[in-house]
C-alpha positions in Angstrom: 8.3 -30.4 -19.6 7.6 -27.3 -18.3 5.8 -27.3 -14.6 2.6 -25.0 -16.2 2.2 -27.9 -18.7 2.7 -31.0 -15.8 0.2 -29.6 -13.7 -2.1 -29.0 -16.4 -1.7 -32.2 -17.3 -2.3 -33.6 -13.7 -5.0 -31.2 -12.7 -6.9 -32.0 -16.2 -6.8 -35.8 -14.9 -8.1 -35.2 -11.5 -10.7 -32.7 -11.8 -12.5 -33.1 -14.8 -15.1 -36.0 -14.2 -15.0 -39.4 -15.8 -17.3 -39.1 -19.4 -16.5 -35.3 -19.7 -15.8 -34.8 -22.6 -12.2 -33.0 -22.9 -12.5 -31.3 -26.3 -15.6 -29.0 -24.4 -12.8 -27.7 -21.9 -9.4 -26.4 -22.2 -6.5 -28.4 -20.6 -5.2 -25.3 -18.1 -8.6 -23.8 -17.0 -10.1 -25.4 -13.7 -13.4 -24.2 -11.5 -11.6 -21.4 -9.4 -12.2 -23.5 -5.6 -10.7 -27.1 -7.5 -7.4 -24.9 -8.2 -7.1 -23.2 -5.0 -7.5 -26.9 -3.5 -5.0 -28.2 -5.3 -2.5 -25.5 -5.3 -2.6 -25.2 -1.4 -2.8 -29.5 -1.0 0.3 -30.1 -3.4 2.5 -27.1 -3.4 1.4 -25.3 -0.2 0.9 -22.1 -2.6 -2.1 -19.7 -0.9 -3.1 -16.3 -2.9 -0.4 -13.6 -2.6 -1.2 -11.0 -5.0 -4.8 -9.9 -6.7 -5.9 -7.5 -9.1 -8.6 -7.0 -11.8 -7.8 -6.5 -15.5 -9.1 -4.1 -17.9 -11.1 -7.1 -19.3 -12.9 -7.4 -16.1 -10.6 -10.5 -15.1 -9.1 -11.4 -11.9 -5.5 -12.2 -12.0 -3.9 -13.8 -8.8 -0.5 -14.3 -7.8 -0.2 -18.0 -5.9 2.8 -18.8 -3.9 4.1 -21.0 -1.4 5.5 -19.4 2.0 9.3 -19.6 1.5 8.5 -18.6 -2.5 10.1 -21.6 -3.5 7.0 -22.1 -5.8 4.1 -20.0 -7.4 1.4 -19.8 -10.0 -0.5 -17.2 -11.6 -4.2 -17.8 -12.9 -6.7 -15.2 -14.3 -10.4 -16.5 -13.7 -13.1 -14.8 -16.1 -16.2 -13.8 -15.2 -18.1 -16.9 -16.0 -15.7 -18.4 -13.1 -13.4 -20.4 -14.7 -9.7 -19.8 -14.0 -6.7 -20.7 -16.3 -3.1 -21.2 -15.4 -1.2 -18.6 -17.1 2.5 -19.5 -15.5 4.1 -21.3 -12.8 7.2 -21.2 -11.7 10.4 -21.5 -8.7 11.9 -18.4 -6.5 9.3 -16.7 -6.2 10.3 -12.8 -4.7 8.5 -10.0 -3.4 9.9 -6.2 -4.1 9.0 -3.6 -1.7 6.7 -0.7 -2.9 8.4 2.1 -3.2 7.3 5.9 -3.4 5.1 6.6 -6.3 7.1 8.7 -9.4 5.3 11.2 -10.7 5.7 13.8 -13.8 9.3 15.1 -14.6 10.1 18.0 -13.0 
């Protein structure tokens, strides 16, 4: 099972409260802090990357310090925030120069 679905699965268990009813709330978005708890508690992943979509989203970049794991969530505006992918060897690229036009 794919680790996006397992900790879906897990985080669904553990954060939404007992009587809840599940069908109200999808199984990979959380409340944004619950997440960030969670993410730094079981795979000691902390925010890495952040930017805002043309939908008015923000997308973040989780990872742990050696990369060896890392999510990315979008949280809308109302404040939920929704796993989007997780995954293992996680690697940054340096920036380079900008390109511009063809000469």
């Amino acid at each position: 099972m794919p680790r996006v679905a397992v900790l879906a699965a897990v985080l669904s268990a553990l954060l939404i409260p007992a009587g809840a009813s599940r069908a109200n709330q999808p199984a990979s978005c959380f409340k944004r802090p619950d997440l960030i708890r969670y993410l730094a508690a079981n795979f000691k992943e902390s925010p890495i990357a952040v930017g805002l979509t043309d939908a008015g989203m923000l997308l973040e970049v989780f990872s742990s310090l050696t990369g060896e794991t890392w999510t990315v969530a979008v949280t809308t505006p109302a404040g939920m925030t929704c796993l989007m992918a997780t995954g293992q060897d996680w690697q940054a690229v340096p920036r380079t120069a900008e390109v511009g036009p063809p000469a």
